[in-house]
Each structure stands twice: as structure tokens, then as C-alpha cells.
C-alpha positions in Angstrom: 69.8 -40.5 25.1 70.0 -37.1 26.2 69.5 -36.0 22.5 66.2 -38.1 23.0 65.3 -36.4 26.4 65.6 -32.8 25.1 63.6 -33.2 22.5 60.3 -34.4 24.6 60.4 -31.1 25.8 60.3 -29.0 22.6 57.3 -27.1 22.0 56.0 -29.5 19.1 54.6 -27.9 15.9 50.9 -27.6 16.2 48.9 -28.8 13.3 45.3 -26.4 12.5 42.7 -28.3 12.8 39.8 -28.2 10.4 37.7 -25.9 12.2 40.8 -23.4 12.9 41.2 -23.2 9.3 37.9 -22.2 8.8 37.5 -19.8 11.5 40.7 -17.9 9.6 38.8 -17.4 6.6 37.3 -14.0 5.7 33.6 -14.9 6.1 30.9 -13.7 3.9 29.4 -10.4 4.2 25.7 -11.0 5.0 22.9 -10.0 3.3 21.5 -6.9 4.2 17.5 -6.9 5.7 15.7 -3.8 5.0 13.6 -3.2 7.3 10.2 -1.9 6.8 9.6 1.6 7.4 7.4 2.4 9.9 5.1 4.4 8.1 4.3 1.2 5.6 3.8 -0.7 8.6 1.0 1.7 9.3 -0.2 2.0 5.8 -0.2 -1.7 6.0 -2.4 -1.9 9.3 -5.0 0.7 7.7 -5.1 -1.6 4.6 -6.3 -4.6 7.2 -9.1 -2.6 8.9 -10.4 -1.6 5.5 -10.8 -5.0 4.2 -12.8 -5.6 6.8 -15.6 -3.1 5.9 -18.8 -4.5 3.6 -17.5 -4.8 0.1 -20.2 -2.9 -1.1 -18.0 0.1 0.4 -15.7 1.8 -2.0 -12.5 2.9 -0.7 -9.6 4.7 -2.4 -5.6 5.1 -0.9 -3.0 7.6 -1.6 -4.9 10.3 -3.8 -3.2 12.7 -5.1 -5.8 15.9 -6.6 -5.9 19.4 -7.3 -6.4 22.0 -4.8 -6.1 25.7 -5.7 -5.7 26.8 -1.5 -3.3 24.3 -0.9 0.6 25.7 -0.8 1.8 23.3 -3.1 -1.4 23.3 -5.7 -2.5 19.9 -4.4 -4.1 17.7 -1.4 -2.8 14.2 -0.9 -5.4 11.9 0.5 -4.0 9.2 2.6 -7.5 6.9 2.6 -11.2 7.6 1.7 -13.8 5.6 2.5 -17.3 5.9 0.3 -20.8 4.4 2.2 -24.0 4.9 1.8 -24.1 7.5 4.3 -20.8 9.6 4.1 -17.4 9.5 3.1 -15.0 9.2 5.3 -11.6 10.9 4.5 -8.8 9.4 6.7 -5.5 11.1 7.7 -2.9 8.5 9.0 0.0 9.6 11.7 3.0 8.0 12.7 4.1 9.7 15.3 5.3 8.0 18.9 4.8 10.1 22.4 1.5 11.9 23.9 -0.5 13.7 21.6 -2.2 17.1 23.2 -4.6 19.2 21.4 -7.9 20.5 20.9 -10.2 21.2 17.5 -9.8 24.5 16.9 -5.7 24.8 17.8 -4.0 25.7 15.1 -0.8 23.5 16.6 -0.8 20.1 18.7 2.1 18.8 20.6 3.8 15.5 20.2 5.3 15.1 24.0 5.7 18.7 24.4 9.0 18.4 22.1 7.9 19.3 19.3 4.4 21.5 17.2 2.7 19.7 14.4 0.0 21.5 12.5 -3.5 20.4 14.0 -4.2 17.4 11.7 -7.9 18.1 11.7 -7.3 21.4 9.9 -5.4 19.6 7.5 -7.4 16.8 7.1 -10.2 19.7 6.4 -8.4 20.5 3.4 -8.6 17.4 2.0 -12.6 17.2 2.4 -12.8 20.5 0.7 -10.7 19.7 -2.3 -13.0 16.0 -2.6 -15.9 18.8 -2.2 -14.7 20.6 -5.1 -15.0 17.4 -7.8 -18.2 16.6 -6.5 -20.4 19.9 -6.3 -23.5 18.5 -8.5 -23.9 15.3 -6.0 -26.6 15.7 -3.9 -26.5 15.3 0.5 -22.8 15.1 0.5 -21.7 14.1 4.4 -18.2 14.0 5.3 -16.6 12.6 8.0 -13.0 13.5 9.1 -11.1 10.7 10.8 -7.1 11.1 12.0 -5.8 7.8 12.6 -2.5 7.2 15.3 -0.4 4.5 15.6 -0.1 2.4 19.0 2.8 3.8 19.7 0.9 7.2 20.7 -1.3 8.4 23.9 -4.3 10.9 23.3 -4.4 14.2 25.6 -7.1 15.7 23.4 -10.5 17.4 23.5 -13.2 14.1 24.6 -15.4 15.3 22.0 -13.1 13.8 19.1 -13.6 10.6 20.7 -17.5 10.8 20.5 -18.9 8.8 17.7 -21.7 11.2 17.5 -18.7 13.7 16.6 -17.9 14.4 12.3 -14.3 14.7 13.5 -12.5 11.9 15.1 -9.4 11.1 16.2 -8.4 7.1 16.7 -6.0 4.4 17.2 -5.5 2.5 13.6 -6.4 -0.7 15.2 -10.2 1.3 15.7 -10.8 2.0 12.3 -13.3 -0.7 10.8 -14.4 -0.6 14.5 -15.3 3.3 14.4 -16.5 3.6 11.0 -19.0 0.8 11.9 -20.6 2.6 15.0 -20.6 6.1 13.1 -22.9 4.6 10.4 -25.2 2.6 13.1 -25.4 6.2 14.5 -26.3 7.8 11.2 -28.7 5.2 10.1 -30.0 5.8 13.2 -30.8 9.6 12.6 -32.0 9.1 9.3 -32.9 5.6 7.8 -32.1 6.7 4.1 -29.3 6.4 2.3 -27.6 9.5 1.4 -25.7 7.1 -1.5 -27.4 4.5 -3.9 -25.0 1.9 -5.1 -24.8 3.8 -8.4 -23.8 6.9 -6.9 -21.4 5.4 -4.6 -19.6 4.2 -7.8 -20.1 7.3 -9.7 -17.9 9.3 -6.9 -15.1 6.8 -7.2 -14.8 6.6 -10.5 -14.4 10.0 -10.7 -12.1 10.2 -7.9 -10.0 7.6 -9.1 -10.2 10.1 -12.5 -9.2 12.9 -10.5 -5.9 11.1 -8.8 -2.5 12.4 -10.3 -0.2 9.3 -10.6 2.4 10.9 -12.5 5.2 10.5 -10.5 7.1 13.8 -11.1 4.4 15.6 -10.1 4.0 13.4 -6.6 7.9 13.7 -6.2 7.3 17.8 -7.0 4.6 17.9 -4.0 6.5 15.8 -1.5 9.8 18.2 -2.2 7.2 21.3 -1.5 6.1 19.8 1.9 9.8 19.3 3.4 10.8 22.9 2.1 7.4 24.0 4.3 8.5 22.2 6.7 12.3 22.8 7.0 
């Protein structure tokens, strides 16, 4: 009896249940998600606007040409935009923070941390090098647009903001929005067409002609830049 009464108070061996068992197992590593870069976010956000422009419009991305005055021998174009009236040549930015500059500064701050070169200087160099593979067309008009993520405030000279302006600098969600209004103003100060259809196609064929896709050669101009920069 006592035997009996001693053992009612021994600790009794616990059995693992089912979900014990599998909580002691190594679990699975999970699959890493790459997230998207914000920079392709961007890219992707400029891709949107442009669909929305007449399809009569011709629009190139990511052109790579020859530019003698550039430091690394070319200019990468991040958009171009052809129309009847001008062609617009698009810098994108991804930069986050309070933008301050003016036209003619040859730096702009990015929330007073940090100097960028003044993208409209650099997006000049672009238009020059398109110049220079269209010299024998006729009324060429260029307009220079620098194009900011959300994620930015403007501190800059009102003037870029002016649609009657050939340099602009925008929000991406404002693209379709302010290459709209600067053609209503143009067709407003002259009714013809700078661009027939045929020519509008004659300048990007040879643009897309003109655009280096050999990858060494883009890796080569992209290792140039950080150097610059670093």
C-alpha cells in the first residue's frame, strides 16, 4: 500500500505530443525575396507615364552613344521622348531628402549632406551628344526634363517649374502630365510641326542605330562613373 502511495507522487514520464515533436525539428530555411531596387521602381514608374503619351510618339530608354566631351567617351540617356515638336531627353533621380539648386550651379545639394553635380548640366550633355547624330535634320528643339522621385522636396529656382521653361525639373508622377502642357504651349507658339511622322521615325531609327548594347562596353562606362565619383 505504501509502495502504491509513493508512487502517485512520482513525477510521471511526459509523452511529446505531436506538435512538440514538430516544433523540435530544424525548420526550413525560407526562400529569400529580393527586393526590387529602388531605382527599377523608378525606371518602372517612368515606363507608366510614357505609355500614356499618343502612340504616334516615339520614345527610346537607356541609350547608350558616343560622346567625344564626355569623361568616359559616352552619354547614357536614361529616356527620350520624340514629338512632333521637340524631343524631350529625360534624366531620372533617385535620390530621397530636399533638393536645392539653381540653373546655372555647377553643384546641388541633397539635404545639405551631400553635392551632386547640377543634373541639368548633365542632362545638357546628353542633348548635345543626340545633337551630334542628327546635324542634317532641320528645326531641331530640345527640351531637358530631370525627373525626381516622391520621396524628394524641390528648393530650386521657380523658373524650372515653368512650363514655358526648355529645362524642367519634376516629380516622375508629372511626366505624361508635363510633356502634355509643354506641347499645348508649343503648338501654341507655332501651329507647325517641327516633325512629320516620317521624320519622327527617321530620328529613332537612327538613335536606336546609334545605342551601344554591347555589354562590356556599358559595364566599362558604369566602372568610369564610380571611379569619377569615388
Amino acid at each position: 500500500m505504501l509502495t502504491k502511495l509513493l508512487s502517485m507522487f512520482k513525477s510521471p514520464k511526459t509523452k511529446e505530443t505531436t506538435s512538440q515533436v514538430i516544433k523540435k525539428q530544424p525548420s526550413k530555411p525560407r526562400r529569400k525575396v529580393e527586393s526590387t531596387r529602388i531605382g527599377e521602381l523608378g525606371e518602372h514608374k517612368i515606363d507608366i507615364q510614357l505609355d500614356q503619351l499618343p502612340k504616334n510618339y516615339k520614345s527610346l530608354s537607356d541609350l547608350l552613344v558616343k560622346n567625344q566631351k564626355s569623361r568616359t567617351g559616352y552619354s547614357q540617356i536614361d529616356h527620350l521622348v520624340i514629338t512632333p515638336y521637340c524631343i524631350f531627353v529625360i534624366e531620372t533621380k533617385n535620390y530621397n531628402g530636399e533638393i536645392k539648386g539653381g540653373r546655372s550651379d555647377q553643384q546641388w545639394t541633397v539635404s545639405n549632406r551631400y553635392k551632386v553635380y547640377n543634373p541639368l548640366k548633365q542632362n545638357y550633355g546628353h542633348i548635345k551628344a543626340i545633337e551630334n547624330l542628327l546635324t542634317d535634320i532641320p528645326g531641331e528643339r530640345f527640351v531637358s526634363m530631370v525627373s525626381f522621385t516622391m520621396r524628394c522636396r524641390f528648393s530650386i529656382d521657380p523658373e524650372l517649374r515653368n512650363i514655358g521653361s526648355d529645362e524642367l525639373v519634376i516629380y516622375d508622377v508629372e511626366l505624361s502630365e508635363f510633356i502634355s502642357r509643354k506641347l499645348l504651349r508649343l503648338k501654341a507658339e507655332n501651329a507647325v510641326e517641327s516633325y512629320s511622322q516620317e521624320i519622327i521615325q527617321e530620328i529613332h531609327q537612327r538613335l536606336l542605330q546609334a545605342n551601344i548594347t554591347d555589354p562590356e562596353v556599358r559595364k566599362l562606362h558604369v566602372e568610369k562613373i564610380a571611379a569619377k565619383k569615388g
